[in-house]
Residue, then its C-alpha position, 0 to 999 in steps of 0.5 A: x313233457x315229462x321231466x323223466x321222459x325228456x331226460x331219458x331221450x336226452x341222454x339215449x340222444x347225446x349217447x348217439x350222437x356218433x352213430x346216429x350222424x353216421x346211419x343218416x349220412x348214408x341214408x341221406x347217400x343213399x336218397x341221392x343215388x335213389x333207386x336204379x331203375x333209371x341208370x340201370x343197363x337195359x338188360x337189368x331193367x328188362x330182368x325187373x320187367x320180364x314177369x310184368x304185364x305190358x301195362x306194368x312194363x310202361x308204368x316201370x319205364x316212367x322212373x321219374x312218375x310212377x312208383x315200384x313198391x316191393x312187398x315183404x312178406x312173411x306168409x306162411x299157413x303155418x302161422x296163423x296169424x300169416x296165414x291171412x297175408x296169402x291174398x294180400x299181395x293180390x290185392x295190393x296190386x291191384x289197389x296200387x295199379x289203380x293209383x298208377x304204380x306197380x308193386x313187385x313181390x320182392x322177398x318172402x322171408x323165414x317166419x317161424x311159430x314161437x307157439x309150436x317149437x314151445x318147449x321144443x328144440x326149435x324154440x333154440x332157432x327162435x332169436x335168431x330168426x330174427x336177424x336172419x328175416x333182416x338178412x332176408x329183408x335186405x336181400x328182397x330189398x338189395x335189387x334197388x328198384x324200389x320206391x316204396x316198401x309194405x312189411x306184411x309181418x306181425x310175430x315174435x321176431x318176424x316185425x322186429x327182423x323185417x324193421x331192421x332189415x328195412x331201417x338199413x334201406x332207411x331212405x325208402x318209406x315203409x308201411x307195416x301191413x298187419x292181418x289183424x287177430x283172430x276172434x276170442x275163443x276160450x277165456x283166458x282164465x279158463x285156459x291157464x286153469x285148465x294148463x295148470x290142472x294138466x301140469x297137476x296131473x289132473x287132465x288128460x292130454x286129450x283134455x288139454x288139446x282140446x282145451x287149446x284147440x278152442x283157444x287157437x282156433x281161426x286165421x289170425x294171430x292169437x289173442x293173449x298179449x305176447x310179443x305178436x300183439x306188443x309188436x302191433x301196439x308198437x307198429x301203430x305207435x311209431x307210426x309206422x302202421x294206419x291208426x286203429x289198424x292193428x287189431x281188425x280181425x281178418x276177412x272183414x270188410x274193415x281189414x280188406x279196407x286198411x289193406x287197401x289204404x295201406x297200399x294208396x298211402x305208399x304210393x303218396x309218400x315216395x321220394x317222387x312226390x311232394x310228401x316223402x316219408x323215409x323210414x330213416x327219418x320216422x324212426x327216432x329218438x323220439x320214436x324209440x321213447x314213443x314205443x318203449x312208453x306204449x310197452x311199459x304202458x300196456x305191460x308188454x312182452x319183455x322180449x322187446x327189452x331186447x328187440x327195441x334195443x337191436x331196432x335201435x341199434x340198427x338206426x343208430x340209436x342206443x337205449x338199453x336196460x337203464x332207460x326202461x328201467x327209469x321210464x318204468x318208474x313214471x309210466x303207469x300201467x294202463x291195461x290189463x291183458x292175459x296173461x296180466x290180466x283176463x281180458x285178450x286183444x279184441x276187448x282191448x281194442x272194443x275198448x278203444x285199443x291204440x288209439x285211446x292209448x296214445x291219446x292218453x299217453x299224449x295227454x299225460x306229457x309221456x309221449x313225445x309229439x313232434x315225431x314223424x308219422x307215415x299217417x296224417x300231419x301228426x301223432x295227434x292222427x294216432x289218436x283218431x282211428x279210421x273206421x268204415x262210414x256208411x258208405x263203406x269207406x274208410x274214414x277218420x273218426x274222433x278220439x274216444x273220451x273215455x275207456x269202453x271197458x274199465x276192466x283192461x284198458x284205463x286212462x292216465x288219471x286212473x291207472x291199474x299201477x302208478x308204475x307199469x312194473x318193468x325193473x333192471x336188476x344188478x348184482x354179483x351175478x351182474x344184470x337181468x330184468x324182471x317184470x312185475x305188473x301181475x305179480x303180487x306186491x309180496x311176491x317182488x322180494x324172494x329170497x330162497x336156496x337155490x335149485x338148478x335144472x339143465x333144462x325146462x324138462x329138468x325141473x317139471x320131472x322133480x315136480x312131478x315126482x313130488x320133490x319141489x315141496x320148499x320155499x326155492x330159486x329155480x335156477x336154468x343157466x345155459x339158456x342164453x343167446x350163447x349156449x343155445x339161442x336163448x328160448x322161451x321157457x314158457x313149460x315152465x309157468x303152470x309148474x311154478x303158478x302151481x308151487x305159488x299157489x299151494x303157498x310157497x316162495x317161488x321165482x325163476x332165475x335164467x339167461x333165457x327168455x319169457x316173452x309176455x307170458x312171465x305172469x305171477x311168478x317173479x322170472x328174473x330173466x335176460x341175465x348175463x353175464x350167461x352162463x356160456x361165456x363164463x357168467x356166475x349163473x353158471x356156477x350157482x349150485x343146489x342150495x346156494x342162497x338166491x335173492x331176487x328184489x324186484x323193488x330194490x333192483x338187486x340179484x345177489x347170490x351167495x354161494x355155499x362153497x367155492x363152486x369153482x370154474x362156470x361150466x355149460x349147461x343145456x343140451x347140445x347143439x345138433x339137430x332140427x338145424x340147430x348146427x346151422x347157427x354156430x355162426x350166430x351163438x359165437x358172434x351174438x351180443x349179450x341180451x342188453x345189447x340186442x342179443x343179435x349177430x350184427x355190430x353196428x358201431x364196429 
């Protein structure tokens, strides 16, 4: 193992300890209380077995034999990347009635599309919807009738409130069941041309939708590296998903197969048999490393600097900024995927995806290897995709020795960067992160007078009337968990490429998010202290000095006069339901410690 790497888990482990002990003693309480089909009163099992046909009904009754499996799932044809699971629950009761089980539709939670409500009000429901999708999983999963659980999840904070939810039913095993991405559509250097050349004026609308109508055009989730595609890399990673699956385009035969063999895979790994795999026990220490590895590896979404945390915390396990911060610094980046690079998901996973990731992660002492997986004997099986023989069943090939394509995907010895780019930054404006893979060496340190907008429509109104013409911060205060649920502020990119472009000093400045689509343009980004409760970004005014230095870790600000009190800024909270969630921006932690409503160690 690497030397950085093991002190890394030492330190998240002894930081733990405490709260670690505690969640596995009532996992451990939980196993021996087991699920409650058996001690049940007689009219709460027959509530369990009204819907079933009869041939369920006998399989429900024999507690000591046969499983229940109960399904979560987050479909809905709003989501394109859900739209997929419609007919999964079908076949996976079909698949585990074969091996003499029954699986039960137990929950459907909330999944809401981050690619719709982009720039909109609805974005400010985003974040926490994750933790309301852990509600949800907790209520589906409340019955205590369940032997086995199968996630059908894939997006944004769908993967991560569907993994929290369940980590609190620890002592259950618990399979993620991905639906796989759509295939390519327009390249993705065409797309960002054509996004910048509409934020120039120089399209239509008609143009660009068109444009986008060709990038987003099937069932499946999309194709360029943000939070979706970085859940699925982390999924398979941890184990906690079939090697090789995560990137099968849906309605294949290959996708039908791994959704089958997800559904046997349950029904082997229950607390009934002689292989028990609870989830309390895949997820670890170890794990958690395992997946912020993979991250900073593959350069993904920086969203997970803050749902890894709250995954964890969930456990009993706590990492924060500093064990990214340090693990960054010996991980090299070894892919290049939109918006870090042209190629998308499909070619990542052509040229080897997962699998040949882990192998050289592995390889290098970076990844630990005596973690639990839900799959196989080892993680070592992570490295050996399944794959259709000629027969047409799904068996487990050899690991690739070598890349299939150089351009996005690369080995150990021969990285894009020595270190995979991901920087926690501290200052007199206290604490933010910013991600440089793709960001040009001479773009790390700017040093600019600041700007401050309300809002993402702020700032692209003083672009289009000509007023952004000099070296600048960009500053949006307001955007945190706090103040308004802390969006994305994708709008915002095209604007800014294009002021890099024409040759000035650019960077953002915000307590809001980004996802995976901060690109070129320097984004320090998560800050807090947040404006809402009082943090100096509020009180940054026009013109005030701004230095981001992504390579000495540092945010400074140096105020042109005494600004006073911090003030609030973004727009209200009413309306689309935002009103709904005052309960979660008054009781929502700061971005390093999860940005999430639940306070695991009060």
């Amino acid at each position: 193992m690497h030397p950085t790497v093991e002190a890394v888990t030492r330190r998240i482990r002894e930081r733990s300890a405490t709260d670690r002990d505690r969640y596995l003693a009532l996992m451990a309480g939980a196993r021996r209380d087991g699920p409650q089909r058996e001690t049940m009163s007689c009219t709460n099992l027959a509530h369990v077995m009204a819907s079933k046909p009869d041939s369920d009904k006998l399989i429900l009754r024999q507690t000591q034999r046969s499983a229940n499996v109960g399904i979560i799932s987050a479909y809905n044809e709003m989501l394109s990347a859900h739209q997929p699971y419609g007919d999964f629950p079908d076949q996976i009761r079909r698949t585990v009635a074969r091996a003499g089980h029954v699986a039960q539709f137990a929950a459907g939670v909330p999944a809401m599309c981050d690619g719709i409500t982009q720039g909109q009000p609805g974005m400010e429901l985003s974040l926490f919807s994750r933790d309301l999708i852990a509600q949800a999983t907790a209520i589906g999963l409340s019955h205590n009738v369940f032997d086995g659980v199968l996630c059908l999840g894939i997006c944004d904070k769908i993967v991560p409130g569907l993994l929290t939810g369940a980590l609190r039913f620890g002592h259950l095993p618990t399979l993620f069941v991905p639906a796989g991405p759509m295939p390519s559509g327009m390249s993705n250097a065409e797309k960002s041309r054509i996004r910048e050349q509409h934020a120039r004026g120089e399209i239509s609308r008609d143009e660009l939708l068109e444009a986008e109508s060709r990038s987003y055009h099937s069932p499946g989730t999309c194709t360029f590296y943000g939070t979706a595609n970085s859940n699925q890399v982390l999924m398979e990673v941890m184990g906690l998903q079939l090697p090789g699956s995560s990137f099968i385009n849906p309605g294949t035969d290959l996708r039908e197969a791994f959704t089958q063999a997800a559904s046997r895979r349950i029904t082997e790994v229950t607390d009934l048999g002689n292989d028990y795999r609870p989830l309390s026990q895949v997820v670890s220490e170890k794990t958690l490393v395992n997946a912020m590895v993979a991250l900073l590896a593959t350069g993904g979404s920086t969203n997970h600097s803050i749902h890894l945390v709250a995954i964890g915390r969930a456990a009993g396990i706590r990492i924060d900024w500093e064990d990214f911060h340090e693990l960054s610094r010996v991980v090299p980046l070894l892919c290049r995927l939109y918006p870090n690079g042209e190629s998308d998901i499909n070619d990542f996973d052509r040229a080897g995806g997962v699998p040949f990731l882990v192998r050289e992660l592995l390889g290098a002492g970076l990844m630990h290897e005596d973690v639990s997986v839900m799959f196989g004997d080892s993680i070592h099986d992570y490295t050996r995709p399944l794959g259709l023989d000629g027969a047409g069943r799904l068996v487990q090939g050899a690991p690739r020795e070598a890349t299939g394509d150089p351009q996005c995907l690369r080995s150990a010895d021969d990285p894009f960067l020595a270190d995979s780019g991901f920087h926690r930054l501290e200052g007199n404006m206290g604490r933010a992160i910013i991600k440089t893979s793709s960001v040009p060496d001479n773009r790390w340190c700017i040093e600019a007078p600041a700007r401050v907008f309300a809002d993402q429509q702020a700032l692209m109104d003083a672009y289009e009337a000509g007023e952004l013409t000099h070296d600048v911060v960009a500053v949006l205060p307001g955007q945190g968990p706090a103040a308004n649920g802390m969006p994305e502020l994708h709008k915002l990119m095209p604007v800014l490429a294009n002021l890099q472009n024409d040759g000035l000093r650019v960077a953002l400045l915000t307590d809001g998010r980004l996802s995976g689509a901060s690109g070129k343009v320097p984004s320090a980004i998560h800050v807090y202290p947040e404006a809402a409760r009082g943090g100096a970004i509020g009180r940054i005014r026009d013109g005030d000095r701004v230095r981001i230095d992504a390579a000495a870790g540092k945010l400074h600000w140096e105020a042109g006069r005494d600004h006073g009190q911090p003030v609030h800024w973004g727009r209200g909270n009413e309306g689309l339901g935002r009103e709904l969630f005052a309960g979660f921006r008054d009781q929502v932690t700061h971005a390093e410690a999860g940005a999430t409503i639940f306070r695991w160690d009060d």
